[in-house]
N, C-alpha and C positions, 0 to 999 in steps of 0.2 A: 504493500500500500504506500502510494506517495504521499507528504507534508501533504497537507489540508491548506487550500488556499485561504486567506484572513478576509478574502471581500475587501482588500483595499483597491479602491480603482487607481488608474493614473491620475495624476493631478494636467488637470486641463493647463497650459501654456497660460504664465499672468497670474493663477490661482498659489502661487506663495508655496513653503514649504507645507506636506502633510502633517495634519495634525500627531500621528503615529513616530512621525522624528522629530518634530519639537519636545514631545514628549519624552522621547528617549533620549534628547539632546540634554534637556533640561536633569532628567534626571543624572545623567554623567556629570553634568555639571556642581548639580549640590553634592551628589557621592564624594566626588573629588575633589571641592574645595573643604567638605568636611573631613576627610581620609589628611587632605595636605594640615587642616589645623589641629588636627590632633596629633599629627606626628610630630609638626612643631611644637606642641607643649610638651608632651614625653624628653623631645629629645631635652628641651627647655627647663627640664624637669622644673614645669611651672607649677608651686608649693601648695595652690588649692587641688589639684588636680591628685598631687602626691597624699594629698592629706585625704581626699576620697577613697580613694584607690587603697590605702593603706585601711582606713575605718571599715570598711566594705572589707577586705580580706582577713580579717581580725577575725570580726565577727562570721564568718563562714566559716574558716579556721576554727574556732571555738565549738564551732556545732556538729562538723564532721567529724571532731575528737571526740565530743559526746557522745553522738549519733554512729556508733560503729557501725552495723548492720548497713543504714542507708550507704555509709560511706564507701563500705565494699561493694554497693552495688554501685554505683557514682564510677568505681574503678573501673568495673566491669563495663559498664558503656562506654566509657570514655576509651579505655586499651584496646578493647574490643572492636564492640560497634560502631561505636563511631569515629573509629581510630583513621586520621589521617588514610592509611594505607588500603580500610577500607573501601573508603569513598573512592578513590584510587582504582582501586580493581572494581567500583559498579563503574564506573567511567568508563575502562579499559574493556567491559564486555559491551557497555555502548556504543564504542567505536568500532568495532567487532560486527557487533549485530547491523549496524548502518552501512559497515563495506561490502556485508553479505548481502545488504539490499539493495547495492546501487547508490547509495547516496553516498558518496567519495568525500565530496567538499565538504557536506556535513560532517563527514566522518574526520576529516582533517580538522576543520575548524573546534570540534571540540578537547580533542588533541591537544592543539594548538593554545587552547587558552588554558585548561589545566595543567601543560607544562608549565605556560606563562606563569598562574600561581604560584605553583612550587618554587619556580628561582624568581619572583618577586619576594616572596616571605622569606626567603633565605638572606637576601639580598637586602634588606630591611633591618631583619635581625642583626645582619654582621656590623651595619652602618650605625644604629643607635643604640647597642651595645648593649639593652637596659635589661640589668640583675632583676633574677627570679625572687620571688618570695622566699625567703629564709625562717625556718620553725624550729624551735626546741626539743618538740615532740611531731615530726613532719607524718601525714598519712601518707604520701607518696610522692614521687620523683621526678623530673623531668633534666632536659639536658639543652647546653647552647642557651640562646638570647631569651629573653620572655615576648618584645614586641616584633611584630604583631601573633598573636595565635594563630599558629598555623594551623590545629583541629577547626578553628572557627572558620578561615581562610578556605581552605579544604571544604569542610561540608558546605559552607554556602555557594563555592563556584558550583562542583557537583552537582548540588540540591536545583542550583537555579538551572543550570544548562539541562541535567535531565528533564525538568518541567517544561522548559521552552520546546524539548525535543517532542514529549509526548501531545501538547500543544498543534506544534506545526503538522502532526500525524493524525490530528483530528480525533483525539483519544474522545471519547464519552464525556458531559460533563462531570457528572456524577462520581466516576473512577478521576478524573483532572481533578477535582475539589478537594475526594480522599488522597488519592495522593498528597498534592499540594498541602497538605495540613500534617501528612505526618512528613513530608520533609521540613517544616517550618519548626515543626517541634523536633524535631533531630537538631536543627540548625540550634536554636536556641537551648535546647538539651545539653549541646555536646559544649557550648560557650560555660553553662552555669556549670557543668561537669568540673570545668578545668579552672572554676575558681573556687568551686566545694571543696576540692581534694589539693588545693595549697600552690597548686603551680604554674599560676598566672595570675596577676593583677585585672581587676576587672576592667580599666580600660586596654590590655592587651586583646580581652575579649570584643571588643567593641571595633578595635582598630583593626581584626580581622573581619569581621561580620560586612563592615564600610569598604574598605579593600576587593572582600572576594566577589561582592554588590557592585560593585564597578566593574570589576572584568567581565559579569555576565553580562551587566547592560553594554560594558563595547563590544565584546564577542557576540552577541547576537544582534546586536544593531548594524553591525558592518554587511551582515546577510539580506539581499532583497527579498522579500515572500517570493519563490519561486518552489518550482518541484527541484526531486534533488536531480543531480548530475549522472 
């Protein structure tokens, strides 16, 4: 089955940009001056921002020591399910599944932008350097920089490019909706995950969420509604 056409017509000659790329202009636009200002106060380690970030972790901190049970299970999603490598490998049978159907350039473009992920966050992390949470009594571990979350980074391209996929496929509303809600709760799942369990600052979570939200809206924005290739 071919991408399901969206019903966008051509825009007549004189009739201005579609409303369909303003919209996805505009949104590139806040993702990314909000992604740029809060990397600037991280790096800036600007002192309210620090002072959040620290109160918020404390008190999570505090509860996941209490709370053992939840917090083993916190681990369990976060190593697990929703682990980075995860989302990773439903990617990698999405590109899989779309080369076996003829849709190539789909099949690259989502590729293409979840590499991009992976060495954008990497490449983030190594530039602003910014130290993990440190604990007395730590529930669990992590390694390298804290900004941005790359769990968060990770499930959010993932989460958005598979939607848009099943979208352009004309999936059922019904099955589009369920889905769409349990990736949205994966997405927000795996971010509170990794600040239950001690090993990220809750705006590293944030800074991934804004990040992997921009790459979906330019990777699928560069695409015209067409069938695939």
């Amino acid at each position: 089955m071919a991408p399901a056409t969206t019903g966008t017509a051509r825009t007549p000659p004189g009739h201005g940009t579609p409303p369909r790329v303003r919209r996805r202009g505009a949104a590139a636009l806040v993702l990314g001056a909000l992604s740029a200002l809060l990397l600037a106060l991280v790096a800036a380690s600007w002192r309210p921002l620090l002072s959040l970030d620290s109160s918020l972790a404390r008190s999570a901190h505090r509860q996941a020591v209490r709370h053992g049970g939840l917090t083993h299970t916190c681990r369990v999603l976060s190593d697990w399910v929703w682990d980075p490598w995860t989302f990773r490998l439903l990617a990698a049978v999405l590109v899989v599944w779309l080369f076996a159907r003829g849709a190539r350039d789909l099949a690259v473009r989502i590729a293409v932008v979840c590499v991009a992920g992976t060495v954008l966050q990497q490449l983030v992390k190594a530039v602003v350097g910014r130290e993990r949470p440190v604990w007395p009594d730590p529930v669990d571990s992590a390694h390298f920089a804290a900004y941005p979350s790359g769990h968060a980074l990770t499930a959010t391209v993932v989460s958005g490019l598979l939607w848009w996929v099943l979208r352009l496929y004309g999936t059922p509303r019904p099955v589009l909706w369920a889905v769409g809600a349990l990736l949205v709760a994966s997405v927000a799942g795996v971010g509170l995950t990794r600040v239950w369990l001690g090993v990220h600052w809750p705006s590293d979570v944030v800074g991934g969420w804004l990040l992997g939200a921009l790459l979906v809206v330019l990777g699928t924005g560069a695409r015209r509604d067409r069938g695939a290739s």
